[in-house]
N, C-alpha and C positions, 0 to 999 in steps of 0.2 A: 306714535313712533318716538323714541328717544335715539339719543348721538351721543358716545360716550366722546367727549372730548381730552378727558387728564389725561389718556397718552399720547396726545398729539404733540406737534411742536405749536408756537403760537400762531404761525401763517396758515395751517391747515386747521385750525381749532376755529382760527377766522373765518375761512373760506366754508367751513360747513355752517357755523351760524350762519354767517350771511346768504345762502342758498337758502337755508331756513326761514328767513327772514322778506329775502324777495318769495317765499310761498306762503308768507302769513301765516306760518306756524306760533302758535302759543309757547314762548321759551321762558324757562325760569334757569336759575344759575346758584350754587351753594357755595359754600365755602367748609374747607375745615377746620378741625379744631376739637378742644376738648368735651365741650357740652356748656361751660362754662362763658357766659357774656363776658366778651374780651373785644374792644377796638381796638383796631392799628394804629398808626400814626395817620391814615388818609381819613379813619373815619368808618373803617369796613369792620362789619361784626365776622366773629368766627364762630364756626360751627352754627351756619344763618342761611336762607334764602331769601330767594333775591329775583325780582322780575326782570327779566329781560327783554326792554322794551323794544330796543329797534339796534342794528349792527350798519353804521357807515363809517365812508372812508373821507377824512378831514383833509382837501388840498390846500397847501401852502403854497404862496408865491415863490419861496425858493424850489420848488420843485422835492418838495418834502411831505410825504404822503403818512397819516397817522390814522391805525384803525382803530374804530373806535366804538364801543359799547356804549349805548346809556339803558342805567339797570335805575331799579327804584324796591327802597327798601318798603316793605313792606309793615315795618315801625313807624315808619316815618319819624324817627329821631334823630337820625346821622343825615350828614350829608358828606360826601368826599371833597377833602380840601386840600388834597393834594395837588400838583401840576402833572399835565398830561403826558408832558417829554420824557 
C-alpha cells in the first residue's frame, strides 16, 4: 500500500505517516530534484531516498509540541545539521 503525501498540507502528511507508523508499515521518503548529487544547507540529498524509520511527536516543557521524523540515509554519508525549530 502507498500514501501519496506532496499534496497534503504538513499536519495531515503527519497524521498519515504516523497511522502508518503505529501499523508498522515499511516507509521510505524521497526527495526532488534534478538527478544530479546536490546537498542543502541541513545535509539532505536531492533527487534521493530515504528510510523512514519511525514518525513522533517531541513534548516540550513549554507546552510546544514538534513532529518529528527520523529518516536514515541510505549513503550513509550525510547527516542533518540543521535545528529542528
Amino acid at each position: 500500500m502507498s500514501y501519496a503525501t506532496a499534496d497534503q498540507n504538513a499536519d495531515a502528511a503527519f497524521n498519515t505517516l504516523q497511522t502508518a507508523n503505529n501499523l508498522n508499515y515499511v516507509m521510505g521518503a524521497g526527495t526532488s530534484g534534478s538527478g544530479d548529487t546536490f546537498y542543502n544547507g541541513c545535509g539532505i540529498a536531492e533527487s534521493h531516498a530515504y528510510s523512514l524509520i519511525a514518525t513522533f511527536e517531541l513534548k516540550t516543557g513549554s507546552n510546544v509540541d514538534y513532529k518529528m521524523y527520523m529518516m536514515r540515509n541510505p549513503w550513509g554519508r550525510s547527516t542533518y545539521t540543521g535545528t529542528f525549530r
